[in-house]
N, C-alpha and C positions, 0 to 999 in steps of 0.2 A: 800380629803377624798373620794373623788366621785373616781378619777383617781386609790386611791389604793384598792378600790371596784373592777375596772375594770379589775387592774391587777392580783388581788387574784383571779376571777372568768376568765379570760384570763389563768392563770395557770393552773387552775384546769380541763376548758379544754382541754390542750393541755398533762396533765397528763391522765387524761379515752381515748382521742384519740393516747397517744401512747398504753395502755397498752390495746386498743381494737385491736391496727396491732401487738402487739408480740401475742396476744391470736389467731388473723388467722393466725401468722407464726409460732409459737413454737405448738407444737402438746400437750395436756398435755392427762394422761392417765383418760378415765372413764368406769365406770362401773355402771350396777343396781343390784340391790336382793330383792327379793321375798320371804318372808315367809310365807308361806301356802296361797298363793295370795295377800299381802300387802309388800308391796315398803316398806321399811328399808333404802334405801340409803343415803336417808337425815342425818338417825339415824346415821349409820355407816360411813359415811363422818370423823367426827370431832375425832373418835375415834379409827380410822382401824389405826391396829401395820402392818400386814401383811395378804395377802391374796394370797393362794398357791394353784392354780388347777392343778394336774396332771391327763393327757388325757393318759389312757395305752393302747398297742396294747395284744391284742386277749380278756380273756374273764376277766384277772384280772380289779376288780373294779378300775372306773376313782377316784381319791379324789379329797376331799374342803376342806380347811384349813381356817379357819377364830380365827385370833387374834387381842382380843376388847380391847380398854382403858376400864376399868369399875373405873375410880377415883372417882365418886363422887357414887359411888352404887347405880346406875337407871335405869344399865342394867337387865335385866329380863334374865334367863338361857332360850332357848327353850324348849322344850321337844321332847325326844329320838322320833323318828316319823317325824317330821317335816320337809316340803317338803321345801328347798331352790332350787330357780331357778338364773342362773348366766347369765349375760350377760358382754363382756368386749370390749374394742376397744377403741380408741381416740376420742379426739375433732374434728380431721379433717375428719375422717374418719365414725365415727356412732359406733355403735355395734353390736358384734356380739352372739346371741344366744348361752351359751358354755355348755346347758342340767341342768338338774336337779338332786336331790340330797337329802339324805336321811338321816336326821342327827342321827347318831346309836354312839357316845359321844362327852360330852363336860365336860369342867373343871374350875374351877372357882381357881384361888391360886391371892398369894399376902405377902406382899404387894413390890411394888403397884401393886392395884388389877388390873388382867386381865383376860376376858373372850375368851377362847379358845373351838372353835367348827369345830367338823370332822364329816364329813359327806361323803357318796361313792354314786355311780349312782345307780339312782332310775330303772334303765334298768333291773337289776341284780338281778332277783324275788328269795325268798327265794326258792320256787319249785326248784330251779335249783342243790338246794344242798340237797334236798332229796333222800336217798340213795334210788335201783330198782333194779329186776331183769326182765331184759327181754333180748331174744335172739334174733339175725336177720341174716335169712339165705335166699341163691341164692336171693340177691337182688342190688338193689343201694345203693350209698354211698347218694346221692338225695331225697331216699324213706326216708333211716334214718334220716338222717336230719328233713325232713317236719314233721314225727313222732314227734320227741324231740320240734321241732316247733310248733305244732300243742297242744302237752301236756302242755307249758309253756306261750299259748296266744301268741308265737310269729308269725311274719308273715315273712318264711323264701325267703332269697335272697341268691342265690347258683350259683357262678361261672358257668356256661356253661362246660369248662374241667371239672370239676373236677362233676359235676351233675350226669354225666352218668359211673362212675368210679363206677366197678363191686365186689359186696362182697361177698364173697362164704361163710362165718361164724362169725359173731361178736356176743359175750358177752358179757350182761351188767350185769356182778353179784355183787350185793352189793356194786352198784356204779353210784354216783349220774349223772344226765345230764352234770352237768359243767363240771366233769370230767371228762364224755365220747366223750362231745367234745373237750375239750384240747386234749385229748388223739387220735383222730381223726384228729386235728390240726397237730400233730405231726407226726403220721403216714402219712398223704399225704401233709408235707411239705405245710401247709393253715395257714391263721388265721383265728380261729373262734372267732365272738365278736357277743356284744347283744348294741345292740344303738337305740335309737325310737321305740321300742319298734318293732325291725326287728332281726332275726338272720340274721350276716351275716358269708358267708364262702366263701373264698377267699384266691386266689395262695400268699402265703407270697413272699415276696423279690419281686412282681412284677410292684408294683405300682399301679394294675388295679382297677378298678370298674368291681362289680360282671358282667358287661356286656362285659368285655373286654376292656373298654374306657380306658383312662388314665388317674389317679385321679389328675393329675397336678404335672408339674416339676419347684425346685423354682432351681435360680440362688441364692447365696448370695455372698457375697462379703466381704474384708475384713473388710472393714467399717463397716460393720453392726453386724461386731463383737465384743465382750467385753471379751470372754475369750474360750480360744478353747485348747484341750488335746485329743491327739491323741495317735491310741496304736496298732501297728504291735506286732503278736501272729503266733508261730507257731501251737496253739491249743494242745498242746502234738505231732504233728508233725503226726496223726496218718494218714497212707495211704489208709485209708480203714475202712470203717463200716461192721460188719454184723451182721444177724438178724436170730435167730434161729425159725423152723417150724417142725411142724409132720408132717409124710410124713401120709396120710388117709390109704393106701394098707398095708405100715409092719410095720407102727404105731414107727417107725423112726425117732430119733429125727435130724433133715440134717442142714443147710443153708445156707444163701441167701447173697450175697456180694456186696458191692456196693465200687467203686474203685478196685485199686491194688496196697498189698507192704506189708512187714512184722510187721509193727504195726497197727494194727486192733481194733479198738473200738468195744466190743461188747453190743448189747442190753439186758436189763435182761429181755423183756417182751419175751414169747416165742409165737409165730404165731400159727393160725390156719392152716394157709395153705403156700405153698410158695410164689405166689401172695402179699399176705399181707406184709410177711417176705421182700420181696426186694422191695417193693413200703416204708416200714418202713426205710430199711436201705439207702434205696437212699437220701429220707428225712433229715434224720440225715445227709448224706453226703455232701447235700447243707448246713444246716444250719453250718457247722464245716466250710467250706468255706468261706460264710459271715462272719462269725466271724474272720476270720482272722485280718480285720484291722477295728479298731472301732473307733468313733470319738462323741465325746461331742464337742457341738459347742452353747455357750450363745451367743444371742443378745440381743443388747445394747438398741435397743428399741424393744418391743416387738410383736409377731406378732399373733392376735387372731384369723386369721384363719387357722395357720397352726393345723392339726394333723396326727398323725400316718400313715405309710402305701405311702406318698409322695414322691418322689423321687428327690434328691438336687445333683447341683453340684456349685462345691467349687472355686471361683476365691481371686487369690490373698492372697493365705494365706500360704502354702506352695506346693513344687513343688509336690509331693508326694501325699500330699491330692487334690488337684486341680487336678491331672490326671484322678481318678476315678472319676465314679457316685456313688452317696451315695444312700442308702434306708434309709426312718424315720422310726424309734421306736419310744417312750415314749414320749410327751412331757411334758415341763412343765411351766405353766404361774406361775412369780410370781409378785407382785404387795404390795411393803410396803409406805409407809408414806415418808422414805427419800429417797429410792433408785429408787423409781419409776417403772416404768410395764417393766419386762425384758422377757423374753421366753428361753426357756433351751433344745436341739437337742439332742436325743440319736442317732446316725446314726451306720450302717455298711456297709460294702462295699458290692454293688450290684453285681451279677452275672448275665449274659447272658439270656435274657428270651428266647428267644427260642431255644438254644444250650444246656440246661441243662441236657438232657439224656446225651448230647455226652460227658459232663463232668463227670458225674456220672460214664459211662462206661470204661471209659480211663483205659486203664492196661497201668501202670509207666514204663520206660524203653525204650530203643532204639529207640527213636525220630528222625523224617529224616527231621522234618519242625516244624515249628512254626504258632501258627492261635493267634489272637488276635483281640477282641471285642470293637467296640466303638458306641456310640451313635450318632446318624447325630444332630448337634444340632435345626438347622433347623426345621428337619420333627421328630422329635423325634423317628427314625427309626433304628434300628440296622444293623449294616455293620461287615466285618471281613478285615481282610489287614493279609495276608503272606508273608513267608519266606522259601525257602527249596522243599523238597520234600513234599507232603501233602497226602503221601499213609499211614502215621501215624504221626499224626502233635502231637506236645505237645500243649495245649489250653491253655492258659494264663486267670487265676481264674478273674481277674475283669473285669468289664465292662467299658471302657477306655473314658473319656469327650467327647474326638474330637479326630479325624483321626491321628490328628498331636502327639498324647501321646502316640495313641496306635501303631505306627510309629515306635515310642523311644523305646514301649516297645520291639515289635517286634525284633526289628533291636539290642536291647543289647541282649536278651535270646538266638539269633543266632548266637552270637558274643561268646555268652558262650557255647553255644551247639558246636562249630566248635572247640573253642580255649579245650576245655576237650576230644575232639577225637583226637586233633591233636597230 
């Protein structure tokens, strides 16, 4: 009796002492929530379907997604207003802060009954979409900013480049903040976003912090992937944006070009001045660029710190994608009951930071060299590797992993540039 005492309590340790080493080896996913300052997590443990945050880049609202068991009716609906706060990350790891949230519906169906709650970032003050008139002349793109900042309680953080960028006339008729900075986002090629309670406005495709830093470059790897779709676009193929303006003296309508070739993107907003006009169309002309080759990339376990605006490069997945640097857009955590915490990558393909005018400017045609862009991985520096003569080179649109890609690219586009003259 004694001895099968010993050996049921001998079991039973050696049962909690393995399932204590899988719990420091196997990572599991956790989270907290807050509802207008009370912890829920305990609540939401037993009963979470699915838990979906998506972090968006520029000013569109972040979402929360929460889907509840309600089986035995004891869940309580919140109410429209209520502040949720999210925190996510592992066991191994901690968590991380992922902002707050503002729950504007939820839905109650069944059966079996399930409570569903959506919620967008508390950052994103209604002020933002009240429509305005006001003008701003011979001034900064920096002054504006802090204005719209200053109206909305935000506390603005503004790129250096882009701070002292000069405005001869802007418009804001019957047009709310959010949309005069998207609309300014868009004109100087930025993302404008609102987070902590900061406006930020910052070079899109660059990866920086409003100081120039680098907001961090990830590596990933095949493994760490679970499902990835990739997608080469010739964007309609156009060679060329442009951007119409009034000339002030014969009241003229002219403009403003950015590239060169017979298919031409035109913009439909019309400029104040020519300035505006080709700083608009150069914009546009970068982002048709990055868009060229775009990649969704899921991991398999999920990562809570990544967001927006980071800068990734691709090993081990294919040759094509592993050659470029990627920029992040959107991301997205999600986090269900069976499938566990995954994370979801909108990426596109990065373009040259500091080479961008000379892409912009390129008139198409009679190429005597080849220039091609790559990252040093090392010192995260940008380098170039030639071909040819370089009294008019053709610039090669992405920004290449490592020397050895940008090599390959080099050395084929030469390969075609020679063998089509020959």
């Amino acid at each position: 009796m004694i001895q099968e005492l010993l050996d049921t309590a001998t079991g039973q340790l050696r049962t909690l002492g393995r399932d204590l080493v899988q719990g420091a080896i196997y990572a599991q996913a956790r989270y907290q929530i807050l509802v207008d300052g009370q912890d829920i997590s305990a609540l939401v443990a037993p009963r979470l379907i699915s838990l979906d945050l998506t972090d968006n880049r520029g000013l569109e609202a972040d979402q929360l997604s929460l889907v509840l068991s309600d089986h035995d009716g004891l869940l309580a609906i919140p109410p429209r207003g209520a502040n949720i706060r999210l925190w996510l990350g592992w066991s191994t790891t901690g968590l991380i802060d992922k902002g707050s949230y503002i729950v504007d519906e939820t839905e109650h169906s069944g059966a079996p009954d399930v409570l569903s709650i959506r919620a967008r970032s508390a950052d994103l003050r209604k002020g933002l979409k009240t429509k305005r008139d006001q003008s701003y002349s011979a001034t900064t793109l920096g002054a504006v900013l802090r204005v719209l900042a200053a109206r909305q309680g935000l506390t603005p953080l503004i790129a250096r480049d882009l701070e002292a960028q000069k405005i001869l006339q802007l418009d804001q008729t019957g047009e709310s903040d959010a949309n005069l900075l998207t609309r300014l986002g868009e004109d100087y090629d930025a993302v404008a976003t609102v987070k902590a309670g900061r406006l930020l406005f910052l070079p899109a495709g660059g990866g920086k912090s409003v100081s120039g830093a680098d907001l961090g470059h990830v590596t990933l790897t095949r493994k760490d992937g679970d499902q990835h779709s990739y997608l080469q676009a010739d964007r309609e193929s156009y060679d060329a944006v442009r951007a119409f303006y009034y000339d002030v003296n014969s009241a003229k309508k002219k403009e403003a070009i950015a590239g060169g070739g017979e298919n031409v993107k035109d913009l439909r907003h019309t400029y104040a001045d020519e300035l505006s006009a080709l700083r608009a169309a150069r914009a546009e002309w970068n982002r048709l660029q990055r868009g060229t080759a775009t990649l969704t990339y899921q991991l398999a376990l999920g990562r809570p710190e990544l967001m927006p605006e980071l800068t990734y490069t691709l090993q081990g997945v294919k040759a094509e994608i592993d050659a470029i640097i990627w920029y992040g857009g959107n991301v997205q955590h999600s986090l269900t009951a069976d499938g566990g915490y995954t994370t979801r990558l909108e990426l596109e393909a990065k373009l040259p930071e500091d080479l961008v005018a000379d892409l912009v400017d390129e008139i198409q045609g009679d190429y005597t060299g080849i220039i091609a862009y790559y990252r040093d991985p090392k010192t995260g520096k940008e380098h170039t590797l030639t071909a040819g003569d370089q009294s008019k080179p053709r610039r090669l649109r992405h920004l290449y992993a490592t020397k050895a890609t940008a090599k390959r690219a080099v050395d084929r586009e030469w390969r075609k540039m020679q063998e089509s003259k020959a």
